[in-house]
PyMOL Python script that loads the backbone (N, CA, C, O; Angstrom):
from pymol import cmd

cmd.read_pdbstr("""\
ATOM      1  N   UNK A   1     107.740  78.127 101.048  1.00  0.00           N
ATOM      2  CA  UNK A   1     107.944  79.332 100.266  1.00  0.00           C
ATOM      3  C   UNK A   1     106.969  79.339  99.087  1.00  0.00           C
ATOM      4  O   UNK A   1     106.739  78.329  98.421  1.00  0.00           O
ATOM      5  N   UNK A   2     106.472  80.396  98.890  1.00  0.00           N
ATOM      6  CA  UNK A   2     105.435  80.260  97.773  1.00  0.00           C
ATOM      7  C   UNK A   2     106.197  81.080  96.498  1.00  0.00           C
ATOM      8  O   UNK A   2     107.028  81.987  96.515  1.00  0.00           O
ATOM      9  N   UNK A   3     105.573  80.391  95.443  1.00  0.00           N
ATOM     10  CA  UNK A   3     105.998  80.063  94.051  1.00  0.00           C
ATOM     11  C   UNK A   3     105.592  81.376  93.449  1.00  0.00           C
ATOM     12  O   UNK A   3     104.619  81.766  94.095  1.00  0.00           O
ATOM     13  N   UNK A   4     105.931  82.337  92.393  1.00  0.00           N
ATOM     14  CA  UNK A   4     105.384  82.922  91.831  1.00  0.00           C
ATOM     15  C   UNK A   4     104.403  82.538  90.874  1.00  0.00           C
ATOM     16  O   UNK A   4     105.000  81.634  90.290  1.00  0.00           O
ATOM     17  N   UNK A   5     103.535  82.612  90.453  1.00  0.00           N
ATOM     18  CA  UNK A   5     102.511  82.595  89.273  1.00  0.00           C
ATOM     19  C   UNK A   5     102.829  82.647  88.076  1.00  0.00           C
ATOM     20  O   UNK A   5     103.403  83.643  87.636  1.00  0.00           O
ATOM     21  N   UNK A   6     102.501  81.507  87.239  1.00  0.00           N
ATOM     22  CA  UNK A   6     103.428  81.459  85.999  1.00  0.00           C
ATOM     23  C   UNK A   6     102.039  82.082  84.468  1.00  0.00           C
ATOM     24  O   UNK A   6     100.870  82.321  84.771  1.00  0.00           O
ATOM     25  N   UNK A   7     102.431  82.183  83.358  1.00  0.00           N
ATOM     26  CA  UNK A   7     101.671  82.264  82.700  1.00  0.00           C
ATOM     27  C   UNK A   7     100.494  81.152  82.726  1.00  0.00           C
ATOM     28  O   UNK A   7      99.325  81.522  82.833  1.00  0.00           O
ATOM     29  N   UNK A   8     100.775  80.000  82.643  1.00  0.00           N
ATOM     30  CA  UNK A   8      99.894  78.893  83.149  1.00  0.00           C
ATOM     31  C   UNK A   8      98.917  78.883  83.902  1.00  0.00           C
ATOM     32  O   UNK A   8      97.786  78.436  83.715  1.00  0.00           O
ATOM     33  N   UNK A   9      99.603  79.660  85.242  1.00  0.00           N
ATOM     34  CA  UNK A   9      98.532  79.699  85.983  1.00  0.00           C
ATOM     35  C   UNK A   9      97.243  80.772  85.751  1.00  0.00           C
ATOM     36  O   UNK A   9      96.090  80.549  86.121  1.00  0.00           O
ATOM     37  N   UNK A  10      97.661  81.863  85.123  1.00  0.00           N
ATOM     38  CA  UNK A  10      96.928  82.581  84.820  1.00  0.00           C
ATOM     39  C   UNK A  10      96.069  82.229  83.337  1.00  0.00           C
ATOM     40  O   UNK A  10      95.031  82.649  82.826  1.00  0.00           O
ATOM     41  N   UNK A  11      96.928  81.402  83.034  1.00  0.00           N
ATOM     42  CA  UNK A  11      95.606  81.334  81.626  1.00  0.00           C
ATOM     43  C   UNK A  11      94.780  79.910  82.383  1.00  0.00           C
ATOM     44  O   UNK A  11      94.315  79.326  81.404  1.00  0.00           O
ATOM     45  N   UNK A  12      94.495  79.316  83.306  1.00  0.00           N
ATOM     46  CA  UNK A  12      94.081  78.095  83.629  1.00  0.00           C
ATOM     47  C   UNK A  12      92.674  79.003  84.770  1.00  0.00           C
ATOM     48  O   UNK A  12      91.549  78.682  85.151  1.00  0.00           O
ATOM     49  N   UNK A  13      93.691  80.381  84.976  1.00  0.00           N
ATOM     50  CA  UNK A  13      92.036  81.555  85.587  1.00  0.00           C
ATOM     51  C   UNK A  13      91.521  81.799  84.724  1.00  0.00           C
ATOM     52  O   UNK A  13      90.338  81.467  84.793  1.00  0.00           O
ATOM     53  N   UNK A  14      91.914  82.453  83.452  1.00  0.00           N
ATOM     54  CA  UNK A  14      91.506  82.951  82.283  1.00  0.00           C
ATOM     55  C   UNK A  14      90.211  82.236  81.572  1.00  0.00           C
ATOM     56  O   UNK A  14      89.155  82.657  81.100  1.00  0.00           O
ATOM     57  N   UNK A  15      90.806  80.973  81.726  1.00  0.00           N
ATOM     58  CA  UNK A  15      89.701  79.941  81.241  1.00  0.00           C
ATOM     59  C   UNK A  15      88.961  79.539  81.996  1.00  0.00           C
ATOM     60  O   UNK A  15      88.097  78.833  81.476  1.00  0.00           O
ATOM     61  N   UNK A  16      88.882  79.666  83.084  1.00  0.00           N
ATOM     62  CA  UNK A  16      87.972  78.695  84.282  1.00  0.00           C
ATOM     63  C   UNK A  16      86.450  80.003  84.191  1.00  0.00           C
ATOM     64  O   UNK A  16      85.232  79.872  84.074  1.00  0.00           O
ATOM     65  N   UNK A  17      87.436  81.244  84.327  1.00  0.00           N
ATOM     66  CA  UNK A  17      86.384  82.161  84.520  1.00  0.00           C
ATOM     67  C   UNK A  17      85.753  82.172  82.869  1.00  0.00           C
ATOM     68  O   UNK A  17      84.552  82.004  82.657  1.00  0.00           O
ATOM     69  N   UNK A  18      86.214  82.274  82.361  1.00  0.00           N
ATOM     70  CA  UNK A  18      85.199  82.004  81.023  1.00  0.00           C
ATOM     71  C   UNK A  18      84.374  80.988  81.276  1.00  0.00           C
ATOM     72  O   UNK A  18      83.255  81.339  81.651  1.00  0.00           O
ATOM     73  N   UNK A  19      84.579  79.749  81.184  1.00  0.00           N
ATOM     74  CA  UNK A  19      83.369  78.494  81.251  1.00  0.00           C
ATOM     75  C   UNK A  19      82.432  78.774  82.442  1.00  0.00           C
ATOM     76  O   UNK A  19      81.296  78.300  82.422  1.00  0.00           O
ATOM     77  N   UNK A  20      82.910  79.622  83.615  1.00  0.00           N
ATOM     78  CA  UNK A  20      81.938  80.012  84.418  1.00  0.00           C
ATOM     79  C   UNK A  20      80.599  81.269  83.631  1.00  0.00           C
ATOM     80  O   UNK A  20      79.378  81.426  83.616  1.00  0.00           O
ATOM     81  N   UNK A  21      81.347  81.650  83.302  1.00  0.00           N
ATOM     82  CA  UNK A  21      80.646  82.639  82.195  1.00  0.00           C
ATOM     83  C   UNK A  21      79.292  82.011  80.988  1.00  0.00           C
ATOM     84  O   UNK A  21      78.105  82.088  80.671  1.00  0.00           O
ATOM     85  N   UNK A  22      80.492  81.443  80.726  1.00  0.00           N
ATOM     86  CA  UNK A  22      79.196  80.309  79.633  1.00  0.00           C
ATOM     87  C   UNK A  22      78.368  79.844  80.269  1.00  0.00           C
ATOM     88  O   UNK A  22      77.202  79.748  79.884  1.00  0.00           O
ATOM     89  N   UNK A  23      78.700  79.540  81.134  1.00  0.00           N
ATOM     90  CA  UNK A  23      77.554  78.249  82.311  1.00  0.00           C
ATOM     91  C   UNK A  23      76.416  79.261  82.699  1.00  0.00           C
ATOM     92  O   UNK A  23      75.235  79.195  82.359  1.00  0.00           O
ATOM     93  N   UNK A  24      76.973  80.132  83.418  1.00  0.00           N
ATOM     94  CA  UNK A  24      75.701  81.344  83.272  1.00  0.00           C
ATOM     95  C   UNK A  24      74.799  81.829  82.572  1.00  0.00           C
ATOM     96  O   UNK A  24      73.612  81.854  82.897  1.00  0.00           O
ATOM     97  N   UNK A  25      75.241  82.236  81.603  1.00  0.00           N
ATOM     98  CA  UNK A  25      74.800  82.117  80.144  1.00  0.00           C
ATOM     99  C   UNK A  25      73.643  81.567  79.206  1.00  0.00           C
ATOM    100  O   UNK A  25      72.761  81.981  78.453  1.00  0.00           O
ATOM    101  N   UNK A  26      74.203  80.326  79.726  1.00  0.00           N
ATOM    102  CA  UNK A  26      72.989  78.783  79.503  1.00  0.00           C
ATOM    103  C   UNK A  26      72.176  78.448  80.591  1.00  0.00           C
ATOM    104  O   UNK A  26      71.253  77.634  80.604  1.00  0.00           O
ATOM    105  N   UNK A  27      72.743  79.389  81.820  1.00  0.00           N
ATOM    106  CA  UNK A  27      71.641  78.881  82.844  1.00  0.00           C
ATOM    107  C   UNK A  27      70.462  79.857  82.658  1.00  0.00           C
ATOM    108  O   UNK A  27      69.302  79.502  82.865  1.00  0.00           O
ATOM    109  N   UNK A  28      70.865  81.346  82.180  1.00  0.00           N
ATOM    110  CA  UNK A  28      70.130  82.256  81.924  1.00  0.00           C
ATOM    111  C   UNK A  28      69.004  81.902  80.919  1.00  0.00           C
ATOM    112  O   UNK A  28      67.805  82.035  81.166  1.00  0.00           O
ATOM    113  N   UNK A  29      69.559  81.404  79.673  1.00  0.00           N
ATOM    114  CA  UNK A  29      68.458  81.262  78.535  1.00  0.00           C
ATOM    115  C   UNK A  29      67.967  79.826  78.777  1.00  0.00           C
ATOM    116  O   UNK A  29      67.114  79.513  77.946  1.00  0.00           O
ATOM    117  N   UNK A  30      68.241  78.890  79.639  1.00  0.00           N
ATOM    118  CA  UNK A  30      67.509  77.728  80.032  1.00  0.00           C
ATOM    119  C   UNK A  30      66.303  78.291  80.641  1.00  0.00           C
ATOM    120  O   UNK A  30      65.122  78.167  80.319  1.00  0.00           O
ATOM    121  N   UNK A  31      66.831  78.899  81.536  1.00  0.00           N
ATOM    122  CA  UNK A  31      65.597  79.780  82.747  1.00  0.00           C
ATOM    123  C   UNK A  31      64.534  80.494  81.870  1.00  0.00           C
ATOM    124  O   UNK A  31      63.334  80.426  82.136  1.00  0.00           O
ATOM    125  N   UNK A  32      65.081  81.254  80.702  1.00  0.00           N
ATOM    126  CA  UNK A  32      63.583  81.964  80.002  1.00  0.00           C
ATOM    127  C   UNK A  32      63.221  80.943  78.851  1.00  0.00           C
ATOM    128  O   UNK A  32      62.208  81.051  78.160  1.00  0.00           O
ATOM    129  N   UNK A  33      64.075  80.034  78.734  1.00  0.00           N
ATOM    130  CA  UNK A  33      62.840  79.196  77.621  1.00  0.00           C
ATOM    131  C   UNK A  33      61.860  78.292  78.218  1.00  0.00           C
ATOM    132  O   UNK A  33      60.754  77.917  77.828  1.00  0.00           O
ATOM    133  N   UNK A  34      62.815  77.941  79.667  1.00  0.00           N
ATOM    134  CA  UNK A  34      61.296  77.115  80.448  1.00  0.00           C
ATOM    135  C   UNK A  34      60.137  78.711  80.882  1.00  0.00           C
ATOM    136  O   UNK A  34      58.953  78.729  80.545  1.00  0.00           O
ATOM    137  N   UNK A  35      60.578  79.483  81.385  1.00  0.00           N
ATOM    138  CA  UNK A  35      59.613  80.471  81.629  1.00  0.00           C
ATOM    139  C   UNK A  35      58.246  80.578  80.083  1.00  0.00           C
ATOM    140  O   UNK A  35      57.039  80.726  80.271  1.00  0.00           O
ATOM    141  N   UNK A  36      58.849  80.463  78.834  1.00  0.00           N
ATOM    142  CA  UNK A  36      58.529  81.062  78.194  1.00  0.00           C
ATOM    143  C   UNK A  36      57.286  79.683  78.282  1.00  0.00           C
ATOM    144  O   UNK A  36      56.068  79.772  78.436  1.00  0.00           O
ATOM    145  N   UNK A  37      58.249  78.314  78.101  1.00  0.00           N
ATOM    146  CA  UNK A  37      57.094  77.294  77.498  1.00  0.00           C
ATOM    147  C   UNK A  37      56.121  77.218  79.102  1.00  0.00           C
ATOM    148  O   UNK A  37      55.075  76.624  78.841  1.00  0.00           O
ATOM    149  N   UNK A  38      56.152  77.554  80.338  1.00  0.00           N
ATOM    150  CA  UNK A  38      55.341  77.666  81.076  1.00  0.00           C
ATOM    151  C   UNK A  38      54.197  78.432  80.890  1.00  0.00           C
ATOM    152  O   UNK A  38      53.058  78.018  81.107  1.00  0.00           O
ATOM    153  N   UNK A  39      54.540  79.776  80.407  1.00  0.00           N
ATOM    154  CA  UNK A  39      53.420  80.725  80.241  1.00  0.00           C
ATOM    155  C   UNK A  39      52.999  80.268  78.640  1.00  0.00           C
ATOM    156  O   UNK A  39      51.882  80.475  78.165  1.00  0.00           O
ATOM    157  N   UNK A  40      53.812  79.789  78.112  1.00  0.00           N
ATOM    158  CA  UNK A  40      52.391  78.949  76.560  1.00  0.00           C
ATOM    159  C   UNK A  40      51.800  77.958  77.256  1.00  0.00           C
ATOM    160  O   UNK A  40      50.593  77.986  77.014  1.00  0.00           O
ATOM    161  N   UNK A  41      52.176  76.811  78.254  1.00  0.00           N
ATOM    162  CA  UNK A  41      51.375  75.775  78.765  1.00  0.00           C
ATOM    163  C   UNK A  41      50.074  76.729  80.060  1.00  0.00           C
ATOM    164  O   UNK A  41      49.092  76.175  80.555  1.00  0.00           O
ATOM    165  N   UNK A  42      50.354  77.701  80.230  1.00  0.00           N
ATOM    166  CA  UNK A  42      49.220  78.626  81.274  1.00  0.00           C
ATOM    167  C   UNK A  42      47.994  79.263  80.126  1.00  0.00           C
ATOM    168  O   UNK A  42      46.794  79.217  80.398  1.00  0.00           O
ATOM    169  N   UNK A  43      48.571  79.895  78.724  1.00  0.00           N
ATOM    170  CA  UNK A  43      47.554  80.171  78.066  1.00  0.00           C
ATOM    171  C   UNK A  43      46.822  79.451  77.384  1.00  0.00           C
ATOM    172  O   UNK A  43      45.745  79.828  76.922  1.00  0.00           O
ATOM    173  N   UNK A  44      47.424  78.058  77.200  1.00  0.00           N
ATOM    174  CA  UNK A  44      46.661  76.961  76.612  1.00  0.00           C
ATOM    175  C   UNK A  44      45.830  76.124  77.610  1.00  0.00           C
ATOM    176  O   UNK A  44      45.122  75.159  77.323  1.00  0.00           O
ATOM    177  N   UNK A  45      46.083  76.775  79.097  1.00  0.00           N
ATOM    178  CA  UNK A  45      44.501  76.201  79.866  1.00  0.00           C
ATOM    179  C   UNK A  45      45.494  74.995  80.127  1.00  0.00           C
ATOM    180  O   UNK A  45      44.909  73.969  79.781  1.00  0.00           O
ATOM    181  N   UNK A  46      46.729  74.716  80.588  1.00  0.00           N
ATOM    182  CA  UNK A  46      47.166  73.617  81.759  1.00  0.00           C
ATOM    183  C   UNK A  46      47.093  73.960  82.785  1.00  0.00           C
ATOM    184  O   UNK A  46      47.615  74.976  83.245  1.00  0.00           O
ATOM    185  N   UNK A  47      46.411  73.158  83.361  1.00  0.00           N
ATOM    186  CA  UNK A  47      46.678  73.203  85.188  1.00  0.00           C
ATOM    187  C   UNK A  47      47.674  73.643  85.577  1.00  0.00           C
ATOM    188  O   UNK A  47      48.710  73.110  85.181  1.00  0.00           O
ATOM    189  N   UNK A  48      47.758  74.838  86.546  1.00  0.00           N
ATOM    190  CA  UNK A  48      48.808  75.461  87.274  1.00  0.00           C
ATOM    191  C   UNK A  48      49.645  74.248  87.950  1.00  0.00           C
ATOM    192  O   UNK A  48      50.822  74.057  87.643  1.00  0.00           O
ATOM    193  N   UNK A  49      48.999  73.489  88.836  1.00  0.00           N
ATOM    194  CA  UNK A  49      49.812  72.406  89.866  1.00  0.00           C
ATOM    195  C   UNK A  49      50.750  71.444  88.940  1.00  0.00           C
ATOM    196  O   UNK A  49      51.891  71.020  89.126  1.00  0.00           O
ATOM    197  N   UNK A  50      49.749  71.252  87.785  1.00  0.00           N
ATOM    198  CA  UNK A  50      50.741  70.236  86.989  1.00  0.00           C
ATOM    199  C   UNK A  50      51.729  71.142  86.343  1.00  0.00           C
ATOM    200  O   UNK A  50      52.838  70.639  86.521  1.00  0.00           O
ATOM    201  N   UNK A  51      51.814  72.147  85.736  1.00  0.00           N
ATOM    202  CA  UNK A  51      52.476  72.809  85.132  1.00  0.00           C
ATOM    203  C   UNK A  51      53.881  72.752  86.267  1.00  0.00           C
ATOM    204  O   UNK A  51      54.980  72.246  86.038  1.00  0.00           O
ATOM    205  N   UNK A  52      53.564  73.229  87.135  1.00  0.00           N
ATOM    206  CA  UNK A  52      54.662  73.779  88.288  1.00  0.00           C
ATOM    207  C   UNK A  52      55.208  72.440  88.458  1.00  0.00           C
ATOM    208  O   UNK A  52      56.427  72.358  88.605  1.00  0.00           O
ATOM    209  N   UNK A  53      54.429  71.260  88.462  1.00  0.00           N
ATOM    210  CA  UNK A  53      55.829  70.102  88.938  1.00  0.00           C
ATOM    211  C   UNK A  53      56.185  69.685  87.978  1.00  0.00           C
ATOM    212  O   UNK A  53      57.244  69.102  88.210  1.00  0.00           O
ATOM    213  N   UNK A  54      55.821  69.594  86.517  1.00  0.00           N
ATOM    214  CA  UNK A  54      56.712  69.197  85.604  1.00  0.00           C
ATOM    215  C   UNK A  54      57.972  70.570  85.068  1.00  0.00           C
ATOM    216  O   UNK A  54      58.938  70.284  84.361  1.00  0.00           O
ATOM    217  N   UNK A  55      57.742  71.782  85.488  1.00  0.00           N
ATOM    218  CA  UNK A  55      58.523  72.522  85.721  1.00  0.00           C
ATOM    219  C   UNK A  55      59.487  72.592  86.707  1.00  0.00           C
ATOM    220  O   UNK A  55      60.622  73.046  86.560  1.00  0.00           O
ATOM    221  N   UNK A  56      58.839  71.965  88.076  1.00  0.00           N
ATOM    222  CA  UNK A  56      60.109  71.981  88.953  1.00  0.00           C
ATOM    223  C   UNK A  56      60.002  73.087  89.851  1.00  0.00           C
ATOM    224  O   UNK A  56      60.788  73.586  90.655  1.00  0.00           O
ATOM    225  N   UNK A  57      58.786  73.353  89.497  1.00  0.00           N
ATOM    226  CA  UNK A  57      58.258  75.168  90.059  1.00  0.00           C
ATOM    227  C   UNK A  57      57.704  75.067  91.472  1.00  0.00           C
ATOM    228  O   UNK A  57      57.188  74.015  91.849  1.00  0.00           O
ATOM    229  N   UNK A  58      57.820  76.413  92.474  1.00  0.00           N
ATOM    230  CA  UNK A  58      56.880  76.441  93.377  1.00  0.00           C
ATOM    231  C   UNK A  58      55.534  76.808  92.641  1.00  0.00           C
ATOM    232  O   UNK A  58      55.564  77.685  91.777  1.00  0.00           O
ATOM    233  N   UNK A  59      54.395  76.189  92.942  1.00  0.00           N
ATOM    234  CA  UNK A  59      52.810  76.549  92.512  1.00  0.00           C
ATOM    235  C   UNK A  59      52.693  77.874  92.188  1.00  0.00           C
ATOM    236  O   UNK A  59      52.451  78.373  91.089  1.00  0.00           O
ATOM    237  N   UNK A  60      52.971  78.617  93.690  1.00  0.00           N
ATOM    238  CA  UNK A  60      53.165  80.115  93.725  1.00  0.00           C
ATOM    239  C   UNK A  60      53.825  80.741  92.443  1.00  0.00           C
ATOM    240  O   UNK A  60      53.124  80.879  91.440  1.00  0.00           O
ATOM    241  N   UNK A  61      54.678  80.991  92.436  1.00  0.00           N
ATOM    242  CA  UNK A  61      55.591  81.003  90.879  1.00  0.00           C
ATOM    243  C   UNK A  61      54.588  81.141  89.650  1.00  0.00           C
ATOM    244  O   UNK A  61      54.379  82.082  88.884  1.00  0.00           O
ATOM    245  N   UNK A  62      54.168  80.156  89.719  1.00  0.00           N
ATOM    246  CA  UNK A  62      53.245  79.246  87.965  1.00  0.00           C
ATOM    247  C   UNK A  62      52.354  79.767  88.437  1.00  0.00           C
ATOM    248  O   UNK A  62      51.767  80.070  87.398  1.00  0.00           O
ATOM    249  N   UNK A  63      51.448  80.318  89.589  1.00  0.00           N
ATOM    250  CA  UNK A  63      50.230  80.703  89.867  1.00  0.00           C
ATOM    251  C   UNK A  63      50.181  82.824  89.424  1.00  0.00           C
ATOM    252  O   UNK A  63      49.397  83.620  88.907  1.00  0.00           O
ATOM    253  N   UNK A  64      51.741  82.836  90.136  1.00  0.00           N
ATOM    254  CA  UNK A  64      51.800  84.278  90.252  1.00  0.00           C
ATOM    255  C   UNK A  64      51.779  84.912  88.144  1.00  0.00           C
ATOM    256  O   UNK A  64      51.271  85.876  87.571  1.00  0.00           O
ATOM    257  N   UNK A  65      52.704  83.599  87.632  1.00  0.00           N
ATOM    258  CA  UNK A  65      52.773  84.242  86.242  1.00  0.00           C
ATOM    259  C   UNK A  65      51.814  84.022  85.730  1.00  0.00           C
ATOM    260  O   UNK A  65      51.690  84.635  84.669  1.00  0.00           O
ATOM    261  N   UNK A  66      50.570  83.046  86.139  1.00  0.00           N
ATOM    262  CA  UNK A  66      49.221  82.909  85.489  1.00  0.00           C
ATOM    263  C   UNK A  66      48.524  84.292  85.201  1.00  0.00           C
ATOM    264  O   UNK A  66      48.033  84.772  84.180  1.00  0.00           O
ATOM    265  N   UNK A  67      48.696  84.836  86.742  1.00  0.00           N
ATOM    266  CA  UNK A  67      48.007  85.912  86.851  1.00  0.00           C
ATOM    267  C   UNK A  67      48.682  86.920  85.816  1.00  0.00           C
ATOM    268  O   UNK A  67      47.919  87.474  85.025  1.00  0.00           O
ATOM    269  N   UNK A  68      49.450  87.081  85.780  1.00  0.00           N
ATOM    270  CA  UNK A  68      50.243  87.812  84.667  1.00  0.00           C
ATOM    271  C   UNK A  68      50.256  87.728  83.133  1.00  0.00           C
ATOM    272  O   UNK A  68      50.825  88.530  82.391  1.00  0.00           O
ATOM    273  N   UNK A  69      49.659  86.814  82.816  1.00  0.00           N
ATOM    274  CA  UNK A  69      49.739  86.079  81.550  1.00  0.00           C
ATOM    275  C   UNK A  69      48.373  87.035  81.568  1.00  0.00           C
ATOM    276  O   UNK A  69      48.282  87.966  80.768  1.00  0.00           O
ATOM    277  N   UNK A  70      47.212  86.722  82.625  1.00  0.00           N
ATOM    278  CA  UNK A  70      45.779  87.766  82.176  1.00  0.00           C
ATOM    279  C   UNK A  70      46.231  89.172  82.149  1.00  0.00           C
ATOM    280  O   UNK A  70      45.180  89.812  82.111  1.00  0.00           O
ATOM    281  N   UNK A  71      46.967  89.793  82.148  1.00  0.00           N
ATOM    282  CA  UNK A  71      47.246  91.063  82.026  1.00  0.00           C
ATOM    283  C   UNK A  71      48.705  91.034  80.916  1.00  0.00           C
ATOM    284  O   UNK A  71      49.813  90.501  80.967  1.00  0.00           O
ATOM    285  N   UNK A  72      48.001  91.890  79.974  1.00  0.00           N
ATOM    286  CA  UNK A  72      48.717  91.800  78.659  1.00  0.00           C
ATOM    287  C   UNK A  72      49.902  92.468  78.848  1.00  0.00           C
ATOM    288  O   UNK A  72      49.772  93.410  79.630  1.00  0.00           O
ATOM    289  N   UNK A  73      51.266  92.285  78.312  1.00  0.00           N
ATOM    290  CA  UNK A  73      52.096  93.505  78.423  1.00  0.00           C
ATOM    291  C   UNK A  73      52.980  93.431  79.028  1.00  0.00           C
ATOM    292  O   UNK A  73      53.997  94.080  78.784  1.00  0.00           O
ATOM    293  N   UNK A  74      52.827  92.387  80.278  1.00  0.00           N
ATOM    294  CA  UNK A  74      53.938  92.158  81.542  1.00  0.00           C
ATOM    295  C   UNK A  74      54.604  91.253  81.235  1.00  0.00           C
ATOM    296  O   UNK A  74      54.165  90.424  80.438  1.00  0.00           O
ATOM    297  N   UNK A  75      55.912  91.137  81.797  1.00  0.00           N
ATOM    298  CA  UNK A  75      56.288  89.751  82.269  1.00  0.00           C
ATOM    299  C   UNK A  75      56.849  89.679  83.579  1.00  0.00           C
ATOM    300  O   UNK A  75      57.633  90.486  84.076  1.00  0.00           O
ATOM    301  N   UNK A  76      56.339  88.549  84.142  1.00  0.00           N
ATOM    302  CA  UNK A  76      57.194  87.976  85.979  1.00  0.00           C
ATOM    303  C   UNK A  76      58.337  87.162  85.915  1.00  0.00           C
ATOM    304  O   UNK A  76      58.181  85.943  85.844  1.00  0.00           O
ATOM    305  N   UNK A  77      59.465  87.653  85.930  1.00  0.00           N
ATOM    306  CA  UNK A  77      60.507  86.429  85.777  1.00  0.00           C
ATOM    307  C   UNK A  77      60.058  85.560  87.120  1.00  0.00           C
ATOM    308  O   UNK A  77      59.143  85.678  87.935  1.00  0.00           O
ATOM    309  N   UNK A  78      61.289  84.516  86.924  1.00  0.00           N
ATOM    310  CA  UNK A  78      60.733  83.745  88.250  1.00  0.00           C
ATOM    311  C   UNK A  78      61.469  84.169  89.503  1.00  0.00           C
ATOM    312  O   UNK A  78      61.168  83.679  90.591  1.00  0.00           O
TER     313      UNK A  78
END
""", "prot")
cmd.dss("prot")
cmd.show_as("cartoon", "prot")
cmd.util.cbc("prot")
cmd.orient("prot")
């Protein structure tokens, strides 16, 4: 027989979905501060290949925002 749902249980959703929230959050602004320090390590003339594996990047990626970095104005998320 199943149990009804107590306040408990609902504040133990309440909270789960929040910290999922946060986690997002931080995964989001993790993602544009490495974006950001990639495209300062592309205008300061680092190697694309090295850039991309100390990033963790496909080449493609670090190659595609290179190209982007020469054209003022844009940005490529990843």
């Amino acid at each position: 027989m199943l149990r009804a749902m107590t306040n408990d249980d609902l504040q133990k959703i309440r909270v789960a979905a929040a910290d999922k929230e946060d986690v997002e959050f931080e995964l989001d602004r993790a993602e544009l501060v490495l974006q950001e320090a990639v495209a300062e390590a592309l205008v300061h003339g680092e190697d694309i290949a090295v850039v991309a594996e100390l990033a963790e990047l496909p080449v493609e990626d670090v190659a595609k925002l290179a190209a982007q970095e020469a054209a003022p104005g844009s940005v490529l998320p990843f």
